[in-house]
C-alpha positions in Angstrom: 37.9 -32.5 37.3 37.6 -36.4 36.2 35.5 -36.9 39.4 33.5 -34.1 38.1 33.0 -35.7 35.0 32.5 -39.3 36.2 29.6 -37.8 38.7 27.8 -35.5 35.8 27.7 -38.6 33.1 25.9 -41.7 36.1 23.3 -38.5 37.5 22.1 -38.0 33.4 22.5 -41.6 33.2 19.8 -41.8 36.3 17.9 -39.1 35.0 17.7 -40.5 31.4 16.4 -44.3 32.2 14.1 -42.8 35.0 12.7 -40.7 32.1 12.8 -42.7 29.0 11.0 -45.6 31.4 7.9 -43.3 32.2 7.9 -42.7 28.7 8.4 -45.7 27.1 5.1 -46.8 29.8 2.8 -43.8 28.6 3.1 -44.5 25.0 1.3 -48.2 26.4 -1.8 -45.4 26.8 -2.8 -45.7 23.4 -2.6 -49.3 23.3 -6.6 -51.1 23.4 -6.4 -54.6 24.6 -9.4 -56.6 25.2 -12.1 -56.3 28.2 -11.4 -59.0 31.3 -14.7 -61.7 31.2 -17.0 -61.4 33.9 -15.6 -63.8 36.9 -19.5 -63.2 38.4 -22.7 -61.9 37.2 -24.5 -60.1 40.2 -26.1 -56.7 41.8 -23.5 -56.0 44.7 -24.9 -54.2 47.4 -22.7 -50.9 47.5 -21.8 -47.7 50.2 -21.1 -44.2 48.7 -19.0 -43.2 51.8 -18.7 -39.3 51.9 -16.1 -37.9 54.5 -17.0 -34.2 54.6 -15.4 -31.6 57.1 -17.6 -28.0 56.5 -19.2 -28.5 53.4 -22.8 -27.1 53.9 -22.4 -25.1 50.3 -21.8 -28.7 48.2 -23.1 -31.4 49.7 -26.1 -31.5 49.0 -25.3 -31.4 44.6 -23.2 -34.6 45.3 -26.2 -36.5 47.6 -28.4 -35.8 45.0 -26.2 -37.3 42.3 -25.7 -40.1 44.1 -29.2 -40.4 44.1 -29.4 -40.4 40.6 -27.5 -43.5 40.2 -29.1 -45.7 37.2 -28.3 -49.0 40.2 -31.1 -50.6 42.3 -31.7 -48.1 45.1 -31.6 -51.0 47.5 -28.3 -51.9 46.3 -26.2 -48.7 47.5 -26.5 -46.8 50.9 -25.4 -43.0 51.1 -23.3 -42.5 54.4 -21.8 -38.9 55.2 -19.2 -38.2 58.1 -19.9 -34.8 59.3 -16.1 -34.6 60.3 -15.6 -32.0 63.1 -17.9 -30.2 61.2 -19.0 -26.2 63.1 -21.4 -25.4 60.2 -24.5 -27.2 59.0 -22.8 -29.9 56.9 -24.7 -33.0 59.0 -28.6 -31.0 58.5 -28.0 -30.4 54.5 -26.7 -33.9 54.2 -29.8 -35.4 56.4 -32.1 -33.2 54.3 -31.0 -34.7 51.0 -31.3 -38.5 51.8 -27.8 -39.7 53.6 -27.1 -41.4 56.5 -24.7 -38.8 58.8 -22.0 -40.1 61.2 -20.9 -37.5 63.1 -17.7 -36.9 64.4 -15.4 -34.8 67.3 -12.1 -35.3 67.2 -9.9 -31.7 66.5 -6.8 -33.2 67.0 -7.2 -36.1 63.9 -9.0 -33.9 61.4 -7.7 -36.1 58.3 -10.2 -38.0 56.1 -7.6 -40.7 56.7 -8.2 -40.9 60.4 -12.3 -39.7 59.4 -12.3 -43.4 57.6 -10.3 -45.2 60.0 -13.2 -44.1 62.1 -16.4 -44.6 60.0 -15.1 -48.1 59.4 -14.5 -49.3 62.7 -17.9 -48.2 63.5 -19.4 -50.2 60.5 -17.0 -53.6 61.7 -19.0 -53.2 65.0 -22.0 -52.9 63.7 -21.3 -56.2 61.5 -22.4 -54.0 58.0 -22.9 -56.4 55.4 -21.6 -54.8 52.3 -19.8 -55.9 49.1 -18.1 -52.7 48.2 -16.9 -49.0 49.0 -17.3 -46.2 47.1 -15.3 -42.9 48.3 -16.0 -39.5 47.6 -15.3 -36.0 48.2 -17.8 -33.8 49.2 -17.5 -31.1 46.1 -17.7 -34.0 43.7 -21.1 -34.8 41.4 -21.2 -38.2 39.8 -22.1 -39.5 36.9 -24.9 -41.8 37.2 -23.4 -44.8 35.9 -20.3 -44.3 38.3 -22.0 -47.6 40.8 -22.8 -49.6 37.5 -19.2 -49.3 36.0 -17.9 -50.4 39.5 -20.3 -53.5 39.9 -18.9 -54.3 37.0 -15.3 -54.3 37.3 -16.1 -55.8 40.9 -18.1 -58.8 38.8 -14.5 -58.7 37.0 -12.7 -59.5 40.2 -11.3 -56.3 40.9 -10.8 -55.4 44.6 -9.4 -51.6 44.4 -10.5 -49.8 41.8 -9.8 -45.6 40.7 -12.4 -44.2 38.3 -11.9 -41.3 35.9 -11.9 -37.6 38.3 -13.0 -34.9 35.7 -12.8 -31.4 36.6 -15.9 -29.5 37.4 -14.3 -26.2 36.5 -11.5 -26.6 34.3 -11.8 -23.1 32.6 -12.5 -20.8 35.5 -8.9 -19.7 36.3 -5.7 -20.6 34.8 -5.2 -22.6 38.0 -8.0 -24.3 37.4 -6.9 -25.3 33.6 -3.9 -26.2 35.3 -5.3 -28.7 37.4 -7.5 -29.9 34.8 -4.3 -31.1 32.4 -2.4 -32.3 35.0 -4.9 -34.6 35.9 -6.3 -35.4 32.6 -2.7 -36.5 31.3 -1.7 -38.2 34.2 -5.5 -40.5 33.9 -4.2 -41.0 30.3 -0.4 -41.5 30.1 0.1 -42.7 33.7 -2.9 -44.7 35.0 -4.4 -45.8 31.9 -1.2 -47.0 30.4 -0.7 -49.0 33.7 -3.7 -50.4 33.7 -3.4 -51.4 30.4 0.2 -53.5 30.4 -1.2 -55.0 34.1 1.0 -52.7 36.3 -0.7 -50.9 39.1 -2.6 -47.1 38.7 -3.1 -45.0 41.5 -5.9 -43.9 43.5 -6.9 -40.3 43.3 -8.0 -39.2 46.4 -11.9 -39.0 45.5 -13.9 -41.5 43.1 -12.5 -44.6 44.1 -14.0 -48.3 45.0 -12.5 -50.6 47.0 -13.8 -54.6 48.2 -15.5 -54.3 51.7 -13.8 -57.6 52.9 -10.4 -55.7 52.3 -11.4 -53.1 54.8 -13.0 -56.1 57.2 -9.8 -57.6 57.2 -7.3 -55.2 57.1 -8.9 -51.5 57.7 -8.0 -48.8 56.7 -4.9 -47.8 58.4 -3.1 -44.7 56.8 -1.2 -42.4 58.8 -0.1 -39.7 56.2 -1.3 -36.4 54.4 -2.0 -38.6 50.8 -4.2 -41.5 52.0 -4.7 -42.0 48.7 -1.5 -42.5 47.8 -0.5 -44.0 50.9 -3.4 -47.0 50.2 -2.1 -47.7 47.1 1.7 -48.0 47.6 0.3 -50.6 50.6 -1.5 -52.4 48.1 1.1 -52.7 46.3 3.8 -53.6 48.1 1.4 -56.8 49.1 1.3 -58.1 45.0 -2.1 -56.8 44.4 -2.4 -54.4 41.2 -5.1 -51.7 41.6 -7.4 -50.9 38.7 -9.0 -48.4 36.5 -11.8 -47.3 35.2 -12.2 -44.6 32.5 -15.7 -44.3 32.1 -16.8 -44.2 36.0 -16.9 -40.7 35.9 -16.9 -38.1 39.0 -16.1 -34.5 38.8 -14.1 -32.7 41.7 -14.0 -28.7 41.8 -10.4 -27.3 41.9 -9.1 -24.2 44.1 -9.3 -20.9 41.9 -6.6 -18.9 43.5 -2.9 -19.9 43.2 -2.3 -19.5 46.7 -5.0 -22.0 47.7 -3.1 -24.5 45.4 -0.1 -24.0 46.8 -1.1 -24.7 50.2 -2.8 -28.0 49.0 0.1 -28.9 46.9 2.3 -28.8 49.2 0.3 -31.0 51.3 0.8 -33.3 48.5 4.3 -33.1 48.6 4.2 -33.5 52.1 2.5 -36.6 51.8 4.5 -37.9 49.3 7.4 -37.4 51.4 6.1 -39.5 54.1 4.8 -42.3 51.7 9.0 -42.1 50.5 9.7 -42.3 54.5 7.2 -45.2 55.8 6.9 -47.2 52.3 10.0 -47.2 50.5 11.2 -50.0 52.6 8.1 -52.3 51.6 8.3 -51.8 48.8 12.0 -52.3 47.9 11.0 -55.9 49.7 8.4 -56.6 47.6 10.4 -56.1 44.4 13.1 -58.8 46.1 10.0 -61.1 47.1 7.8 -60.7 44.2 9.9 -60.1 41.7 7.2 -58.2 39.3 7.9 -55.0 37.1 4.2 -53.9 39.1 6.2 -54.0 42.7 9.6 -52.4 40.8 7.0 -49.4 39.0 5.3 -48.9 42.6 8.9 -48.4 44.0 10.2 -46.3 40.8 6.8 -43.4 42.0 8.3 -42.7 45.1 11.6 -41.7 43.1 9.7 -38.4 41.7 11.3 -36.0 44.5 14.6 -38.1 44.6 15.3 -37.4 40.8 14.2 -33.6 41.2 16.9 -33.6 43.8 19.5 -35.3 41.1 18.2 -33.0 38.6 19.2 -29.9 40.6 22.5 -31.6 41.6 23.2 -32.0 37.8 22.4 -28.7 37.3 25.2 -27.7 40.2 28.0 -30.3 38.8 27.4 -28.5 35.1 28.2 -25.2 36.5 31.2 -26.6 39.0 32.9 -27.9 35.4 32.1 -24.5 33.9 33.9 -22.7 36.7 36.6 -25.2 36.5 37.1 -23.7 32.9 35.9 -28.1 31.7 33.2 -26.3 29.2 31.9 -23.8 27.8 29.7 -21.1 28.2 27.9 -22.2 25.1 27.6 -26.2 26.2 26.5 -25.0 30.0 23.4 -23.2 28.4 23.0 -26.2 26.3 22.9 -28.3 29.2 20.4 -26.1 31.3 18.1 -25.6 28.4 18.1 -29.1 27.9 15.9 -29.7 31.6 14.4 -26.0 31.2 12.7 -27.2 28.3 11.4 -30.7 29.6 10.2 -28.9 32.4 8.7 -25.6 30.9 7.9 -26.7 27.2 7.1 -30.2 27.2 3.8 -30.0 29.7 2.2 -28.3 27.3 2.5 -29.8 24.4 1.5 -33.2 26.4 -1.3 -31.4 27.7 -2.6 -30.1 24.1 -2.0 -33.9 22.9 -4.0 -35.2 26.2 -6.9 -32.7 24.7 -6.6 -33.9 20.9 -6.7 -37.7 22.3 -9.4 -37.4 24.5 -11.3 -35.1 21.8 -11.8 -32.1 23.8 -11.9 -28.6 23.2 -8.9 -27.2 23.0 -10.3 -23.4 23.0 -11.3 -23.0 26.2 -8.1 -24.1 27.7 -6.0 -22.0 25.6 -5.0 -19.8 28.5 -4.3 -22.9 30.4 -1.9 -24.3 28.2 -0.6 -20.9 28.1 0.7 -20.8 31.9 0.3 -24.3 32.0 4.6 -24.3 32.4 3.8 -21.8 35.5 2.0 -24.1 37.1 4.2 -27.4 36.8 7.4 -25.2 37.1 6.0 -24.1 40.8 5.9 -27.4 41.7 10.1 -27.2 41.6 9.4 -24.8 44.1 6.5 -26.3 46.2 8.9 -30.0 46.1 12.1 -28.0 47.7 9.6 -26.3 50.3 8.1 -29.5 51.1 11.8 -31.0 51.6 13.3 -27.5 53.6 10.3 -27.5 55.9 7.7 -30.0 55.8 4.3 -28.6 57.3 2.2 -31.6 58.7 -1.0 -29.7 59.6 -4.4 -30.2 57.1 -5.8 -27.1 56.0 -8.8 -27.1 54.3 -9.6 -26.1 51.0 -13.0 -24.4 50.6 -15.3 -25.2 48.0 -18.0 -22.8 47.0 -19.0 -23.8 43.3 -22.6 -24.3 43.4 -22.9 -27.0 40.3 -25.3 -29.8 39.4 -25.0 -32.7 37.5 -27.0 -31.6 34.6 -24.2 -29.1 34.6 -21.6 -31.5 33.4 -23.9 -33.5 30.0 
């Protein structure tokens, strides 16, 4: 029984400093601190780089958008690669101003292996380029998304995320769902980063990245979560990404839950081989380094380890209650302790992510409603991911036909 004991106080200990460190972090989110002087003061010659796998319906919104930019047109260059693409995703993206790479390959069907691609072409062909942008191709984008970057590039950063908005946030309560997971996790975990000089994360779409970085090291990614992947590699070499709140681009999120659940678990998927390839690194580079940027890098790979001490908590709580070492009143204590972070807390961040960020909270009523719904199934989506880890890409169709004047 004393082992019992000793075991259930060090896992809340983990749990506990794990927690109270992400949230002693966020609360940095609401902390202004002055703008970074301009290092340069130049016009960078940009590509919007569009990786794009059957997307006939959309394309064509987020060309056109791009178009829009308010950035010398001779400044920026619109590439799309038509990725083993059977529809007419290469025409539509011809017909409305880009430049189309295609490209055959079923059996590497990633945008991670798309990129490695498109860029080695572009290193043979000697492209003379100061910057990347990357998109996907359901997004619109505001047209001051290339300014903001050229800016923060003029700043000296070399990797930077900007701000993914939600195209439908209020069409489905998955869809709300989406939109205030992502909308707290801009505020409370990449803002509040970015803000105390630790490292944010890219997003998957929206993101800018130096040119000379992919000339010299490529872009070699090997998992489901390139995103993910790039930044933990970044990382783990001393080099904190950044952020930018008002480069704005808006993504369109599945409707159905069962279309989020197969593209969450890819997620988790990923994020379980980021934990297999990257943990190593990165433990090294707190040792090397020795910066709290390395350490916090290192601590976001622990997010499916602590879910694993969480349940084993759970399991040593109910071992002492059969051992007749408490209660039945203290072991429902103790499971409505983590039943409430996990099913009442979202929420009420997420209504407090609206208020902050002065949006209205109206329409996403029924969002914050089943918003516990849809962070409690990712519980379930984490333990599927660990039990039996499906590596194949399965694409997420996207049908929402919406412009940019939409979105103002």
């Amino acid at each position: 029984m004393e082992y019992l004991y000793i075991l259930q106080q060090a896992l809340m200990w983990l749990i506990t400093i794990f927690w109270a460190y992400n949230i002693g972090i966020s609360v940095c989110s609401l902390i202004k601190f002055k703008e970074k002087p301009l290092l340069v003061d130049k016009e960078h010659k940009f590509m919007a780089l569009i990786p794009a796998h059957n997307e006939e319906k959309v394309i064509a919104n987020l060309v056109e958008s791009l178009k829009k930019q308010n950035y010398p047109k001779d400044k920026f260059d619109i590439f799309v690669i038509a990725d083993n693409c059977t529809d007419k995703t290469a025409e539509v993206a011809r017909n409305a101003g880009a430049i189309v790479y295609e490209r055959t390959d079923p059996d590497h069907k990633t945008k991670g292996y798309a990129m490695q691609w498109f860029f080695n072409k572009k290193n043979e062909e000697k492209a003379e380029y100061d910057a990347v942008c990357v998109f996907d191709a359901d997004n619109i984008v505001d047209s001051e998304f290339i300014k903001v970057m050229n800016k923060k590039l003029c700043q000296g950063e070399e990797v930077v995320q900007g701000y993914r908005d939600i195209k439908n946030p209020s069409d489905t309560w998955v869809t709300a769902g989406y939109a205030l997971f992502y909308w707290t996790m801009h505020r409370f975990y990449h803002l509040a980063r970015y803000n105390i000089g630790l490292s944010p994360l890219l997003n998957g779409t929206g993101f800018m990245v130096k040119y000379d970085l992919i000339k010299q090291e490529g872009w070699n990614t090997k998992t489901l979560t390139e995103d993910i992947e790039f930044s933990l590699i970044n990382i783990s070499k001393g080099r904190a990404l950044g952020w930018a709140t008002e480069a704005k681009v808006y993504d369109e999120q599945p409707l159905g839950f069962k279309q989020s659940w197969t593209q969450r678990t890819r997620w988790s998927v990923g994020h379980l081989q980021c934990f297999r390839y990257y943990v190593k690194d990165l433990a090294k580079s707190v040792v090397r380094n020795k910066k709290v940027m390395n350490f916090d890098g290192l601590l976001y790979l622990m997010g499916m380890p602590i879910l694993i001490v969480t349940l084993a908590l759970l399991g040593v709580n109910l071992a002492i209650y059969l051992a007749d070492g408490m209660t039945l009143a203290g072991l429902i204590w103790n499971y409505a302790k983590y039943i409430v972070a996990t099913f009442l807390l979202p929420p009420l961040t997420g209504l407090l992510t609206l208020l902050l960020d002065k949006r209205p909270v109206k329409p996403m009523i029924k969002g914050l409603l089943c918003y516990p719904l849809f962070m409690g199934s990712w519980i379930l989506i984490n333990l599927k991911a660990l039990v039996k880890p499906n590596t194949t890409w399965e694409k997420i169709d996207h049908v929402r036909d919406i412009k940019m004047k939409e979105m103002t």
